[in-house]
One Martini backbone bead per residue (centre of mass of N, CA, C, O) as a GRO file, in nm:
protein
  193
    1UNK     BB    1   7.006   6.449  12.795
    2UNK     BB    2   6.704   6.289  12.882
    3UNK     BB    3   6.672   6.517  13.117
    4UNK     BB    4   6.689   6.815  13.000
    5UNK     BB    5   6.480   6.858  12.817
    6UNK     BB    6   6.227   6.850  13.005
    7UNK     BB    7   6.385   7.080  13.194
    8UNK     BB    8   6.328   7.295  12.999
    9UNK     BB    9   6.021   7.271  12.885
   10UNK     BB   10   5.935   7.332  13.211
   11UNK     BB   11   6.081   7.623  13.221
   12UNK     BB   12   5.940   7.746  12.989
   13UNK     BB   13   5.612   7.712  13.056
   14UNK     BB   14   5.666   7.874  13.345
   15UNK     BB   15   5.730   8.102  13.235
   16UNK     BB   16   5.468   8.184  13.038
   17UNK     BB   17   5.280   8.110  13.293
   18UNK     BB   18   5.401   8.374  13.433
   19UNK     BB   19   5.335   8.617  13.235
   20UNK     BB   20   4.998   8.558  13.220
   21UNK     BB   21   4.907   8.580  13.515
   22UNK     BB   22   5.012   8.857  13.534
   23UNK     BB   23   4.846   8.985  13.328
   24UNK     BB   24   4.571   8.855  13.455
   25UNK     BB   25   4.627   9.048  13.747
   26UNK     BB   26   4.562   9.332  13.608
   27UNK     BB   27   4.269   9.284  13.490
   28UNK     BB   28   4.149   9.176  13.787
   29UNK     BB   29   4.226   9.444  13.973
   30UNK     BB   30   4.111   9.660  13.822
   31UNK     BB   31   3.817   9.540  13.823
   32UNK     BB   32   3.833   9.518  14.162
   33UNK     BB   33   3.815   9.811  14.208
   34UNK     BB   34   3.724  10.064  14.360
   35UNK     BB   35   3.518  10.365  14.418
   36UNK     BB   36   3.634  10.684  14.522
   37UNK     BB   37   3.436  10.959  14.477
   38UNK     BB   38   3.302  10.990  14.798
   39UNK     BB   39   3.500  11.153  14.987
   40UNK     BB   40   3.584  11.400  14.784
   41UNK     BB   41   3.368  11.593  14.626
   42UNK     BB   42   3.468  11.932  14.682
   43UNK     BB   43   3.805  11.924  14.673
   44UNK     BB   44   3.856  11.888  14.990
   45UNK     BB   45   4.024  11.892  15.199
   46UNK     BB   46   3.982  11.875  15.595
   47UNK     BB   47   4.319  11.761  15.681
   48UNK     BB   48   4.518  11.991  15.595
   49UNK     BB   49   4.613  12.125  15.821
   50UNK     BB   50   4.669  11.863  16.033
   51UNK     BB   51   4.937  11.798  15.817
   52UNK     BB   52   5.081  12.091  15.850
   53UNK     BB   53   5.160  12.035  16.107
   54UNK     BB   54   5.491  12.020  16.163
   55UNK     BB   55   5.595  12.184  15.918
   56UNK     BB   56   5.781  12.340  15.633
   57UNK     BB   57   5.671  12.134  15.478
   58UNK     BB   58   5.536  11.894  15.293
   59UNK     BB   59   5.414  11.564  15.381
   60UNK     BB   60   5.424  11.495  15.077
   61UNK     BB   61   5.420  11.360  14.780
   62UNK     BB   62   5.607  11.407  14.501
   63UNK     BB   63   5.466  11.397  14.176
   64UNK     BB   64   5.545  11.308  13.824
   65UNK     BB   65   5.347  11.266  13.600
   66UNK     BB   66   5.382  11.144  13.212
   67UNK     BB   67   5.086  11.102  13.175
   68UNK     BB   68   4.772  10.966  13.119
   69UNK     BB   69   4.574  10.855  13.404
   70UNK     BB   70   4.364  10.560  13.485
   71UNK     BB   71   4.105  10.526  13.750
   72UNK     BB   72   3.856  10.473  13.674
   73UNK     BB   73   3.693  10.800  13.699
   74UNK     BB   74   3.985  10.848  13.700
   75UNK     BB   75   4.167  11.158  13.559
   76UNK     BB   76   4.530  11.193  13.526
   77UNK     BB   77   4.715  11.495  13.412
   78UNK     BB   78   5.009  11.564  13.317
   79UNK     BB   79   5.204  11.615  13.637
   80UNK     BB   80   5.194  11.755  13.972
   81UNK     BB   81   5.189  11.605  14.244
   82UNK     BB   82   5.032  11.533  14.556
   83UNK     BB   83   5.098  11.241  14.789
   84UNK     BB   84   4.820  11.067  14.997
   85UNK     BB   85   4.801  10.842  15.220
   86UNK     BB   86   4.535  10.652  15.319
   87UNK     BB   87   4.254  10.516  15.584
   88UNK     BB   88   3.888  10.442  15.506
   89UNK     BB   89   3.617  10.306  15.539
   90UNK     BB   90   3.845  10.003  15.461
   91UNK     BB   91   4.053  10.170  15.292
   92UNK     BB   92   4.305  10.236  15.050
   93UNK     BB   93   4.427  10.542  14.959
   94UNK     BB   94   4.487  10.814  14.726
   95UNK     BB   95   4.557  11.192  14.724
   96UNK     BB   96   4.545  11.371  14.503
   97UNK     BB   97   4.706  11.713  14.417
   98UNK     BB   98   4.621  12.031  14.277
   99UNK     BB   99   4.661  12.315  14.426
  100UNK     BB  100   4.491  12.236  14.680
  101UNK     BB  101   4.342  11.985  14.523
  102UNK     BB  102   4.124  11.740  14.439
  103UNK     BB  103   4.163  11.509  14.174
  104UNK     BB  104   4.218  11.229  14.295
  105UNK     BB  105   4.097  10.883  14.414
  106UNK     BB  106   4.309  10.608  14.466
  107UNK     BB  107   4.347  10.292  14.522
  108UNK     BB  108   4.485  10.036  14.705
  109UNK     BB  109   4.596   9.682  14.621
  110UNK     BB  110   4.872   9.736  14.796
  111UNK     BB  111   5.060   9.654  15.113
  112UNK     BB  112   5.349   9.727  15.271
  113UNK     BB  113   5.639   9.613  15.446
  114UNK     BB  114   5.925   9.797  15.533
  115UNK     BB  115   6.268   9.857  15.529
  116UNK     BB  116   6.435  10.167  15.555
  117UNK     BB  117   6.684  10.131  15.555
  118UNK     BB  118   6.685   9.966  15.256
  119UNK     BB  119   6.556  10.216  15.097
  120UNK     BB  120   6.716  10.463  15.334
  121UNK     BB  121   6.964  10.524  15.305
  122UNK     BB  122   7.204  10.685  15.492
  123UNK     BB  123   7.393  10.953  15.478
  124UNK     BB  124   7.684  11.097  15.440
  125UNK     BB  125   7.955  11.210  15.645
  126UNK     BB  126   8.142  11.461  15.689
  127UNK     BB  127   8.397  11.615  15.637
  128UNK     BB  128   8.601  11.755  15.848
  129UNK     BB  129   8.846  11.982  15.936
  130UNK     BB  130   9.038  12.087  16.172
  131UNK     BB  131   9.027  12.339  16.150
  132UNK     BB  132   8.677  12.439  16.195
  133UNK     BB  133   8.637  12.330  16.483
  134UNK     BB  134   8.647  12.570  16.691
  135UNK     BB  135   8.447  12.752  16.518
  136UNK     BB  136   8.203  12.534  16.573
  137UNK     BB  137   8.230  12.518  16.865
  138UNK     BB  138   8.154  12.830  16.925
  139UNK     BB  139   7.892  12.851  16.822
  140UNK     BB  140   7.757  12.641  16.972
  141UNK     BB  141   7.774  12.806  17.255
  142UNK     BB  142   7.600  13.038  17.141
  143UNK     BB  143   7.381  12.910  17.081
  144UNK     BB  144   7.287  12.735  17.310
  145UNK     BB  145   7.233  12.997  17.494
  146UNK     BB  146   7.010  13.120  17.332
  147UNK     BB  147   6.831  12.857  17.325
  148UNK     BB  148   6.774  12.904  17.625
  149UNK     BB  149   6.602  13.156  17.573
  150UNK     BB  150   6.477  13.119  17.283
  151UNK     BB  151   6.222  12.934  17.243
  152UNK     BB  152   6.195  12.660  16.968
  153UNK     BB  153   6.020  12.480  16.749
  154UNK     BB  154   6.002  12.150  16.700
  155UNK     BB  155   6.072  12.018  16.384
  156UNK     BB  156   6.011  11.780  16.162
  157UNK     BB  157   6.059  11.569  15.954
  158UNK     BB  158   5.949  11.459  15.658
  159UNK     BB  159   5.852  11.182  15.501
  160UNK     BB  160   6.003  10.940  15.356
  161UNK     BB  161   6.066  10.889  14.992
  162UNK     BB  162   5.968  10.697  14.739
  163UNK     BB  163   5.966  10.579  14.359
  164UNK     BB  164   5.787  10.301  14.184
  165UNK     BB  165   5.780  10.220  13.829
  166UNK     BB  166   5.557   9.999  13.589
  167UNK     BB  167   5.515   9.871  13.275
  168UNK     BB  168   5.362   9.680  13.137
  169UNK     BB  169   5.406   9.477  12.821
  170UNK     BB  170   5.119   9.583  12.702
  171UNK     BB  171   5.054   9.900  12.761
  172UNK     BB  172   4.841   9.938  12.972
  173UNK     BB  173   4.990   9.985  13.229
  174UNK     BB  174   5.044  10.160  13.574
  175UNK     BB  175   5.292  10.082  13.843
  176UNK     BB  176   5.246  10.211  14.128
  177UNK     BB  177   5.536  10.259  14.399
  178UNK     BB  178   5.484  10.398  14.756
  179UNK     BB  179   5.751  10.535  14.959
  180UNK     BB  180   5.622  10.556  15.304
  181UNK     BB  181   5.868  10.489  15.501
  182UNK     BB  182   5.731  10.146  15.583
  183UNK     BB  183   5.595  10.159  15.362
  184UNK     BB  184   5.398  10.006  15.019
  185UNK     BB  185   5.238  10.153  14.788
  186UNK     BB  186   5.017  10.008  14.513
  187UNK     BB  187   4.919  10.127  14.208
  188UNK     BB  188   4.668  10.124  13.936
  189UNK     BB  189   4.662  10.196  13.612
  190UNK     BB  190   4.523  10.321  13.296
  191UNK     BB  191   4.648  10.360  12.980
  192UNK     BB  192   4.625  10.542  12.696
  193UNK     BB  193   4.486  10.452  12.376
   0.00000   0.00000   0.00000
C-alpha cells in the first residue's frame, strides 16, 4: 500500500505535465510557423497544367474546411478546398485552391513517412457468379482485340488521400493531418475567437 500511493501519485503529475506541455507545443508551433504568402502572389499556380496532365480527375485532395481557419496571414472561410502539398524553397507546405484560385498558403509543421497498406486497406473482390463468367471471358476477349487496333492512353489513378483533424483541448486550435500515398502532412490553423 506505501508504494501504490507514490506510484499514483507519479503517474497523476505525469498525465498533468504531459498535457501541458501538449499545449504549449501547439502555442510554440504556430508561433514559429513562417509566413509563405510570397510564393503565389497573383492567386495562380503556374504548375497546375503540369500535376492535371496524366489524369481524368484532379490529383488533389478535396478537404472541406467545417469553420473559419486562420494561419499566420492567411485565413480560410469555410467550404470545399483542393489541398495540393508541395515542397519549394526548404519549406513543406500546402495550398488551398478554391475554383481554380489560390486561397492560401500554409506551411507544413511535420512531415511524416506512414505505411500506406495500414492507412488504405485494399478494397475487398467483388464476388462474381459463375454464370457471369463465360460472358465476362467474351467481352474481355473483344476488348482486348480492339485494343490492340485502337492504342488508349493510360491514365493513372489519382494518389490516395485521407484527412484526420483533431481540435486542442481548449479550442484554440485546429490540428489536420493530410494522409496522401506514403506521407503525412500535419498543418496547424488557429480557430476563431
Amino acid at each position: 500500500m506505501k508504494i501504490f500511493i507514490p506510484i499514483l501519485v507519479f503517474i497523476t503529475i505525469l498525465a498533468n505535465t504531459r498535457a501541458a506541455i501538449a499545449k504549449e507545443d501547439y502555442d510554440r508551433i504556430y508561433k514559429n510557423q513562417p509566413v509563405l504568402d510570397y510564393i503565389y502572389e497573383a492567386g495562380v499556380d503556374p504548375e497546375e497544367m503540369e500535376d492535371y496532365e496524366g489524369y481524368f480527375i484532379s490529383p488533389y485532395v478535396l478537404v472541406r474546411l467545417p469553420m473559419k481557419l486562420y494561419c499566420q496571414k492567411v485565413e480560410l472561410e469555410p467550404g470545399y478546398y483542393l489541398v495540393k502539398p508541395e515542397n519549394k524553397y526548404g519549406h513543406n507546405f500546402a495550398v488551398f485552391k478554391q475554383n481554380g484560385k489560390v486561397m492560401g498558403v500554409v506551411p507544413v509543421y511535420k512531415k511524416y513517412r506512414v505505411n500506406p497498406e495500414v492507412i488504405f486497406p485494399p478494397p475487398q473482390k467483388p464476388n462474381h457468379k459463375w454464370y457471369v463468367k463465360p460472358f465476362a471471358a467474351t467481352w474481355h476477349a473483344v476488348n482486348y482485340s480492339l485494343g490492340k487496333i485502337f492504342k488508349q492512353r493510360k491514365v493513372g489513378p489519382p494518389p490516395r488521400a485521407k484527412i484526420q483533424y483533431e481540435i486542442s483541448e481548449d479550442n484554440k486550435y485546429f490540428d489536420l493531418g493530410l494522409f496522401v500515398e506514403s506521407s503525412l502532412y500535419k498543418i496547424l490553423f488557429r480557430l476563431e475567437k
